[in-house]
Residue frames as qw, qx, qy, qz and C-alpha x, y, z in Angstrom:
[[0.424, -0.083, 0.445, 0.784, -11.82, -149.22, -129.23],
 [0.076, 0.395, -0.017, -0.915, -12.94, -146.37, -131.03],
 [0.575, 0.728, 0.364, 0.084, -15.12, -146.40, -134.53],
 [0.562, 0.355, 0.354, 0.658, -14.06, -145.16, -137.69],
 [0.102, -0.876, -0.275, -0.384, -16.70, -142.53, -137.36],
 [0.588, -0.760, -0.184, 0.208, -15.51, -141.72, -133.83],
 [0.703, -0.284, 0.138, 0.637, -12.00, -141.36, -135.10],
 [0.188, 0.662, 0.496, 0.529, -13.24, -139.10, -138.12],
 [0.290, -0.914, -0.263, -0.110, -15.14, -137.03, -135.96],
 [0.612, -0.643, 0.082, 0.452, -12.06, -136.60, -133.29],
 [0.475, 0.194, 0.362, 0.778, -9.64, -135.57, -136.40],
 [0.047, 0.668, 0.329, 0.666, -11.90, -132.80, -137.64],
 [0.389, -0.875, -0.287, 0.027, -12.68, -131.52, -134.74],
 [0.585, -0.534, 0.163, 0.588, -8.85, -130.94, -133.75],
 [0.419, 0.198, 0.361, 0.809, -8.03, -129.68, -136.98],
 [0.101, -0.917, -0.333, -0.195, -11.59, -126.99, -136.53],
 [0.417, -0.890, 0.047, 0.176, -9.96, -125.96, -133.53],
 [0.559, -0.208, 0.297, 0.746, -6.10, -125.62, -134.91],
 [0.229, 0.529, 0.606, 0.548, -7.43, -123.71, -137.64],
 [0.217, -0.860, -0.369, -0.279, -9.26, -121.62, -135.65],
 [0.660, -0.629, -0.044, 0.408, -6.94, -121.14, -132.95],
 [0.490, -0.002, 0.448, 0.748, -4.18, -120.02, -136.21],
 [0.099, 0.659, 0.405, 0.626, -6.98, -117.49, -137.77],
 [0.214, -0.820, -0.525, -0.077, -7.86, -115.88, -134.67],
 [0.452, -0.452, 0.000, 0.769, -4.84, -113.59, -134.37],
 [0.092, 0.077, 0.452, 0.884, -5.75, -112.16, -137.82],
 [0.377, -0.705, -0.507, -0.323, -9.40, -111.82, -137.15],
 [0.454, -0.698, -0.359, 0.422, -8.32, -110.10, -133.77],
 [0.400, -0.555, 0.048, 0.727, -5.95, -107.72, -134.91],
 [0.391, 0.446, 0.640, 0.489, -7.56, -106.93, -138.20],
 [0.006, 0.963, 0.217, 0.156, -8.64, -102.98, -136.50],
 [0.525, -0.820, 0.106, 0.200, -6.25, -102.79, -134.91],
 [0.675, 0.106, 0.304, 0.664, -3.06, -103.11, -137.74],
 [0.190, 0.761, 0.293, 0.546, -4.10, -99.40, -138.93],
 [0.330, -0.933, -0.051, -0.136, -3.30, -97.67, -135.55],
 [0.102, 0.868, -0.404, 0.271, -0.95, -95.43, -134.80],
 [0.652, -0.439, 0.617, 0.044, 0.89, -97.65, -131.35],
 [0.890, -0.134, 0.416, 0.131, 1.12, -100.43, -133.70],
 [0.461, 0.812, -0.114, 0.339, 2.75, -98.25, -136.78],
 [0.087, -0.856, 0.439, -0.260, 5.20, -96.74, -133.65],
 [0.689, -0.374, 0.605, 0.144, 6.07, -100.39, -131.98],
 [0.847, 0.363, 0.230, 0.312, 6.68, -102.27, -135.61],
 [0.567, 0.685, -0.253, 0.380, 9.04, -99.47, -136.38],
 [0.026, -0.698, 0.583, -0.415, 11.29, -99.20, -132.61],
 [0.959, -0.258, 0.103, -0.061, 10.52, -102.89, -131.21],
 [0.888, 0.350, -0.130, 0.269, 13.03, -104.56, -133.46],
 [0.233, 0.668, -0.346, 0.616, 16.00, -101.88, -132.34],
 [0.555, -0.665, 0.270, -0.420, 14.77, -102.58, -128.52],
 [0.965, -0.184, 0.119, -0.142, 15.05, -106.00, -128.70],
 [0.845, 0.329, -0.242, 0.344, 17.65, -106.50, -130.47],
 [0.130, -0.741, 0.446, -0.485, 19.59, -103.91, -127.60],
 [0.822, -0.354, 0.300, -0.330, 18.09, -106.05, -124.68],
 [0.987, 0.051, -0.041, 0.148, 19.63, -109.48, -126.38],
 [0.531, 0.403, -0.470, 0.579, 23.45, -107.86, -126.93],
 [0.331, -0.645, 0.383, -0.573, 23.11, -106.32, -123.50],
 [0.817, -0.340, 0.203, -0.420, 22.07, -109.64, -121.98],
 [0.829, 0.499, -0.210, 0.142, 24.56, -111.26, -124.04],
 [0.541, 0.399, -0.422, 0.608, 27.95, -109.55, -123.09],
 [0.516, -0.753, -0.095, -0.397, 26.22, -109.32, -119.20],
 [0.938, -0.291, 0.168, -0.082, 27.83, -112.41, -118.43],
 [0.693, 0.462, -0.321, 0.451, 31.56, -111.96, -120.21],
 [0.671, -0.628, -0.029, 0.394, 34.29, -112.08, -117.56],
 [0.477, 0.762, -0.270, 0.344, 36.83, -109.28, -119.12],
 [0.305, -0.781, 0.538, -0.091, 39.25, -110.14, -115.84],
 [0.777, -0.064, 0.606, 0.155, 39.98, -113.82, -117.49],
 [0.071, -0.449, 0.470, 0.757, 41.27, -114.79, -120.16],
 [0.485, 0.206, 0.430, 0.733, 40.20, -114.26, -123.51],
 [0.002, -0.276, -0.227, 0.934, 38.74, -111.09, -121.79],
 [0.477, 0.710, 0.320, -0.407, 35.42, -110.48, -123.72],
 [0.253, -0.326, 0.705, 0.577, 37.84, -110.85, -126.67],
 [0.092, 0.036, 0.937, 0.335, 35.39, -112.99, -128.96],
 [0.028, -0.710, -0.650, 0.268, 32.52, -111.56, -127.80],
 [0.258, 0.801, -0.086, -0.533, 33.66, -107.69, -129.11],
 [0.123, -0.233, 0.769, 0.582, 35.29, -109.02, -132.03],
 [0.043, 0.371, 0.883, 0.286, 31.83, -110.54, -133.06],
 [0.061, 0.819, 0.536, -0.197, 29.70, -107.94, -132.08],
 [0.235, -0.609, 0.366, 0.663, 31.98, -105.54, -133.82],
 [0.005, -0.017, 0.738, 0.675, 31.80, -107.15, -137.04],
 [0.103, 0.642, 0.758, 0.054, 28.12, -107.98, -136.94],
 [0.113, -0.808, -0.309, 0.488, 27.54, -104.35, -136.06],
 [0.255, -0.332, 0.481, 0.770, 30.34, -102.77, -138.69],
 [0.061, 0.183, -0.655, -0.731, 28.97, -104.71, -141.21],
 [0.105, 0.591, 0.799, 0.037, 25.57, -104.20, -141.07],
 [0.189, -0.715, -0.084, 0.668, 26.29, -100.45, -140.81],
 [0.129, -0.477, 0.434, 0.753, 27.91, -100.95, -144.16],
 [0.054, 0.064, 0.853, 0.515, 25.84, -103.38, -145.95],
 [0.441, -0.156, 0.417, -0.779, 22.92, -103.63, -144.47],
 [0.763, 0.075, -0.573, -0.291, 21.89, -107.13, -144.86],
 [0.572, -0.551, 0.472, -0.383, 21.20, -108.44, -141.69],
 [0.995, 0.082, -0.020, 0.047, 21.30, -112.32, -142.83],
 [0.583, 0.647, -0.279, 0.405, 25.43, -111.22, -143.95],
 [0.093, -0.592, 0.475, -0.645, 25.98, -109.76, -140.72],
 [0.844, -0.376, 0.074, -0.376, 24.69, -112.49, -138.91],
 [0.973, 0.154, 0.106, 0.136, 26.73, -115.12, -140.32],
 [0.361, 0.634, -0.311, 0.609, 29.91, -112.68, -140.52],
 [0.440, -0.690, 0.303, -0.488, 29.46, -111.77, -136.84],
 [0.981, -0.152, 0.042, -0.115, 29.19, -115.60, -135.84],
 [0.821, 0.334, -0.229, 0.403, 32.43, -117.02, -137.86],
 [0.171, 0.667, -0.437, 0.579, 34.25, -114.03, -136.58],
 [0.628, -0.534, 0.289, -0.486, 33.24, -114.70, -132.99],
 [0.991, -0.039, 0.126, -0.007, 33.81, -118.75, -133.70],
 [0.766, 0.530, -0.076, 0.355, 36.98, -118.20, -135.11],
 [0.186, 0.617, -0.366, 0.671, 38.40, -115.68, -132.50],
 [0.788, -0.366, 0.121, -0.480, 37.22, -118.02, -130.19],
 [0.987, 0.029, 0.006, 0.158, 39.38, -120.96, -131.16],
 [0.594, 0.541, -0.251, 0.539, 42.37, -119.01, -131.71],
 [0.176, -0.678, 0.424, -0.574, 42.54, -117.48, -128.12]]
């Protein structure tokens, strides 16, 4: 069975290394936050990804069955609408959803 000391020791260490492991993204990318690429991906990532997920999303809707992709444009409709109008992505999340959950149960 271990020691106190032993057990001590083993703690700190793991926590050194978590610690470290958790700082070294900011200590890596600390020249690299000022350059241009990473100014041009932070502003068209978000817009890529978020394509890629609806695409991959409504890949897999059967529109010859029923409720035809029904629930699936109904929710990506509203999410889309009304983020257009508000912008407030949290709103449009949670609007998009219901609508989708809701026009889901009813078909």
């Amino acid at each position: 069975m271990p020691s106190p000391l032993q057990i001590l020791l083993t703690l700190l260490v793991i926590g050194a290394v978590t610690y470290a492991l958790r700082l070294a993204p900011f200590v890596a990318l600390r020249k690299v936050r000022d350059s241009e690429l990473v100014d041009h991906l932070s502003r068209t990532m978000p817009l890529g990804v978020m394509a890629i997920l609806v695409v991959y999303t409504l890949s897999t809707v059967d529109l010859t069955a029923a409720p035809h992709g029904l629930p699936e444009i109904a929710g990506v409709a509203v999410t889309a609408g009304l983020h257009l109008w508000r912008r407030n992505a949290m709103l449009s999340i949670i609007a998009g959803t219901a609508t989708y959950m809701a026009v889901l149960a009813l078909v």
